[in-house]
C-alpha positions in Angstrom: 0.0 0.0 0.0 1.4 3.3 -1.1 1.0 6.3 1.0 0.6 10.2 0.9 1.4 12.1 4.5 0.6 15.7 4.0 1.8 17.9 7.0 3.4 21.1 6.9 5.9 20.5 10.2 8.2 18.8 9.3 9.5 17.0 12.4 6.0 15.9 13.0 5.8 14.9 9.4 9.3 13.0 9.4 8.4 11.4 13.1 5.0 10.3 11.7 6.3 8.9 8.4 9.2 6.6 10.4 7.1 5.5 12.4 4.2 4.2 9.7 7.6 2.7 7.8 8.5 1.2 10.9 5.6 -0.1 12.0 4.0 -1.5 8.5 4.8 -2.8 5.3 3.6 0.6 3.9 5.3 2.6 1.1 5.4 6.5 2.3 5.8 9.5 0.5 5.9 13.1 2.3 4.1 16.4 1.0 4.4 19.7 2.9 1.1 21.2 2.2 -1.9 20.5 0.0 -1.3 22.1 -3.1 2.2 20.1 -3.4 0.3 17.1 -2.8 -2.0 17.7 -5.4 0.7 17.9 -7.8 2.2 14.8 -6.5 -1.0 12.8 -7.1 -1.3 14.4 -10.8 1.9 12.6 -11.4 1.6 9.0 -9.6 -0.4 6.7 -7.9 -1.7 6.4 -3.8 -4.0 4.6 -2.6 -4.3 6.4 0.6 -3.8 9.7 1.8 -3.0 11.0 5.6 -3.4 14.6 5.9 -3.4 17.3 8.6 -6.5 20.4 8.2 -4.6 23.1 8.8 -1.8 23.9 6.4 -0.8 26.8 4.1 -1.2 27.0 0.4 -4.1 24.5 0.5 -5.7 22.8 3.7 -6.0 19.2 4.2 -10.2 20.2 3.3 -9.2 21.1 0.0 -7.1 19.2 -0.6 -9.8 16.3 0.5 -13.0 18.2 -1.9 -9.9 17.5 -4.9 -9.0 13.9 -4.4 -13.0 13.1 -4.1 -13.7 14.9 -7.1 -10.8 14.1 -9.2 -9.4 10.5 -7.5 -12.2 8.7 -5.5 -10.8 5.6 -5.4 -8.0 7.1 -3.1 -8.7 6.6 0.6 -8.7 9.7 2.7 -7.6 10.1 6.0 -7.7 13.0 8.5 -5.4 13.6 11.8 -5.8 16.7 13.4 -5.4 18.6 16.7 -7.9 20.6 16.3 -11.5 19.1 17.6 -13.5 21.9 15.9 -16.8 20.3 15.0 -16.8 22.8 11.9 -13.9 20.6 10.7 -15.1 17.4 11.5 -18.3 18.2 9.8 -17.0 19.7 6.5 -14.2 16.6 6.3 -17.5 14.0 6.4 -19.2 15.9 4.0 -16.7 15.8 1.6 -16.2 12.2 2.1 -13.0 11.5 4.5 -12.9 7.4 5.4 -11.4 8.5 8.7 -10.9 11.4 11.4 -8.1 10.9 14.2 -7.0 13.2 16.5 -2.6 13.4 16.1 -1.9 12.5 19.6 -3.8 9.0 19.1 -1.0 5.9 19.6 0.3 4.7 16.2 -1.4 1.7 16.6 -4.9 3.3 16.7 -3.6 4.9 13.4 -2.9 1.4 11.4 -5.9 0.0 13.1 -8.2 2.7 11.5 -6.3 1.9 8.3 -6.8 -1.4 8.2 -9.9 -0.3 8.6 -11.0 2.0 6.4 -8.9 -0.7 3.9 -12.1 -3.3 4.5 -14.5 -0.3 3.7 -15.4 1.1 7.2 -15.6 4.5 8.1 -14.0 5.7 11.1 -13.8 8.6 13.3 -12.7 9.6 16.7 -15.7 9.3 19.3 -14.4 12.7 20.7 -14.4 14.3 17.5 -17.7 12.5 17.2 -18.9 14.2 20.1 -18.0 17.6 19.0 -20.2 17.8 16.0 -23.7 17.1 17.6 -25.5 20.4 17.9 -23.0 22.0 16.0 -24.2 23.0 12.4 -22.6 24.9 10.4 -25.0 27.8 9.6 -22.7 29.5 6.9 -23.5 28.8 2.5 -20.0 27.9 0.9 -20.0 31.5 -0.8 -20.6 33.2 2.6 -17.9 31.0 3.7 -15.3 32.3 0.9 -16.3 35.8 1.4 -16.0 35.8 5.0 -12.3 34.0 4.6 -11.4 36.9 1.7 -12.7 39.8 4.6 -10.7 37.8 7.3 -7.5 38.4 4.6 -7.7 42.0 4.5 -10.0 42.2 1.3 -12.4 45.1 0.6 -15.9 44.4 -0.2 -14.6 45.2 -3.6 -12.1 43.3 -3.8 -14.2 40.1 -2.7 -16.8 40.4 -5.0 -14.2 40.6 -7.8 -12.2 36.8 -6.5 -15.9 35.3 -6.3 -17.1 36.7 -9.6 -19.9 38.2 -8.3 -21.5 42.1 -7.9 -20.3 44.3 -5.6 -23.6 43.9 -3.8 -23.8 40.5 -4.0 -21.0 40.1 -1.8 -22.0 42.4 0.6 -24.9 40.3 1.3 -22.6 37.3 1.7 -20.8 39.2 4.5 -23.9 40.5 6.0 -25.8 37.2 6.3 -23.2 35.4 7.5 -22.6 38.5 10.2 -26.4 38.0 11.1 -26.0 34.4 11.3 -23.2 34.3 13.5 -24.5 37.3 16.0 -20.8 39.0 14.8 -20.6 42.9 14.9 -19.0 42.9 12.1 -16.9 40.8 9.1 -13.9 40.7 11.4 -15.6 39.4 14.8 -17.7 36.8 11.8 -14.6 35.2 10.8 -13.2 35.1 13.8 -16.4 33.1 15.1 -16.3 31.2 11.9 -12.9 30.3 12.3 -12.7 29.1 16.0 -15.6 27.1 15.0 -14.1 25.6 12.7 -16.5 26.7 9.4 -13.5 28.2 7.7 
């Protein structure tokens, strides 16, 4: 079985990787962050990936939405340390076979796996936990605005990266003010985010 691990620190990335060579007869290739595993699985062949949320230049959701789309037949799985139930939900809806948290033993790891190897789905029962009476209230374009505005972009400048009318995208930002009970796009994202919808 061959491998992707997708982390952007690297000693946890190196530790994590000799360890699953260590511990398996798994084949393990290493990618920083999201968007340089994406290239990676343009040019070759995994059959399961193990990536982290949080990372620069594409997030381990991204980078999960891709492979679904353009390589279903790859296995997905999550580790994270963050128990956000906006995560946990958004990973499940875009199909992950798995959600562990990273400070799990390494033998929970190639239990889930083998696991998710026979078919099953697996997540965390604390990460389980976290996503009952948590919806996410937030539309994916409210959710793209409210990251742009969370980046320093004008209202302008957000309606221009979605495609959309100035207006538009000032309703985006509104409604998802109103739905979070934010003061304004700032305090929103900053909801948003700690939640976990971001």
């Amino acid at each position: 079985m061959k491998i992707l691990l997708v982390e952007d620190q690297t000693m946890v990335r190196t530790a994590l990787a000799g360890l699953l060579r260590l511990e398996s007869e798994y084949e393990v290739d290493e990618a920083e962050n999201g968007l340089q595993a994406k290239q990676m699985l343009e040019q070759q062949t995994y059959d399961l990936i193990l990536t982290d949320i949080e990372m620069p230049e594409m997030t381990g959701l991204e980078l999960l939405q891709w492979v679904k789309q353009a390589q279903p037949q790859v296995l997905t799985v999550i580790i994270t340390t963050f128990n956000r139930s906006g995560y946990i939900q958004r990973a499940l809806a875009n199909g992950a076979n798995a959600i562990l948290l990273k400070d799990a033993p390494i033998e929970e790891l190639l239990n889930s796996i083998t696991q998710v190897k026979a078919g099953h789905r697996v997540v965390n029962n604390e990460l389980l936990l976290q996503t009952i009476g948590h919806q996410d209230p937030l539309t994916d374009k409210e959710r793209k605005a409210l990251a742009l505005a969370a980046d320093g972009r004008s209202t302008a400048q957000i309606a221009t990266s979605l495609f959309v009318a100035e207006g538009t995208a000032r309703n985006y930002l509104s409604e998802a003010i109103s739905k979070l009970h934010a003061e304004n796009r700032i305090d929103a994202a900053r909801i948003a985010k700690m939640n976990g919808w971001l």
